[in-house]
N, C-alpha and C positions, 0 to 999 in steps of 0.2 A: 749172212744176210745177202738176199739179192741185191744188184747195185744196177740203176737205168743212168745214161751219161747222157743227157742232149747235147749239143754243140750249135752254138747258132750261129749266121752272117759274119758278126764281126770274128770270132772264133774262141769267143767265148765259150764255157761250161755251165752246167747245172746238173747237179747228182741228186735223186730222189731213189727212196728204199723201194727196189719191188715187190715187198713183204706188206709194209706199213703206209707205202704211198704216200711218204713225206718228204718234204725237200730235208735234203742233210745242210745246205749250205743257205744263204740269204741271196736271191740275187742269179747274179752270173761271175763268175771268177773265171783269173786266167790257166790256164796248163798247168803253169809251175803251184799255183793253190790245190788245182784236182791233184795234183801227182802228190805234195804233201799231207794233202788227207787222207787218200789213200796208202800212203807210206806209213803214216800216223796210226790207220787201223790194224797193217800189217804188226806194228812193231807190239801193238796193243794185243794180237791173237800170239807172239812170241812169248810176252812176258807172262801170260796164262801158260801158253806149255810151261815155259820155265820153272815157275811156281808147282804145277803140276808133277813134274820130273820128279823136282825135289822132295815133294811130300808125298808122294806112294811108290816111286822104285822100290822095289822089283815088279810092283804088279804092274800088269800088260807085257810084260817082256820075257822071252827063252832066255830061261836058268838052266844049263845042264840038260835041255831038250825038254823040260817040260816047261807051259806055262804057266808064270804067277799072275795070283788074281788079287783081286781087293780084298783086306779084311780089318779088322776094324784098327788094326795098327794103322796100316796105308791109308785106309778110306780117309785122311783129314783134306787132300788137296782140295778137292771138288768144294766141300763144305766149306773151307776160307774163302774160296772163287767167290759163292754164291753171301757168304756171308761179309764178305768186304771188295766186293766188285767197284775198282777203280777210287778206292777212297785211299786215306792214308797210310794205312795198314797194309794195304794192295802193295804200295810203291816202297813202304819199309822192305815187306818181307822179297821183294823183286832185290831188291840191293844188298839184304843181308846175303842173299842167296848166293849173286854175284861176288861179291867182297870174299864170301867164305870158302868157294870153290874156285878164286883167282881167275874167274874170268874176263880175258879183254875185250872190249870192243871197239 
């Protein structure tokens, strides 16, 4: 999603989508709020690879120099995405994912 950042006088922010031409936020907020929303969305497009990685490796990736593709084994990531986008299911399967592949962060 496209992102416009006004900055006004006092030096304040206001972030509205260049897509949807909404405000994302209420108002005017300070720096440290844009840089956490922004941070916020970042950690939001991670957790989607994440999820992603997990549920169709190998497809997209050089095996032995050739590439693998989607099939209907793999094909599940995209489908959980879209069928449990940010709900609780989402943030389960993000943790189990973590928890089971030991990663820190």
């Amino acid at each position: 999603m496209g992102l416009e950042i006004k900055k006004n006088k006092q030096g304040l922010y206001k972030l509205k989508s260049s897509v949807s031409d909404e405000n994302l936020n209420d108002g005017w907020i300070t720096e440290d709020e844009v840089k956490k929303i922004l941070i916020e969305r970042e950690f939001g497009r991670f957790m989607q690879n994440v999820i992603e990685i997990d549920m169709e490796f190998p497809s997209g990736y050089y095996i032995n120099d050739k590439r693998k593709f989607i099939n209907n084994k793999h094909a599940s990531g995209g489908r959980f995405l879209l069928d449990h986008w940010y709900d609780e299911e989402y943030y389960k399967k993000y943790n189990e994912i973590i928890d089971r592949l030991k990663i820190e962060l």
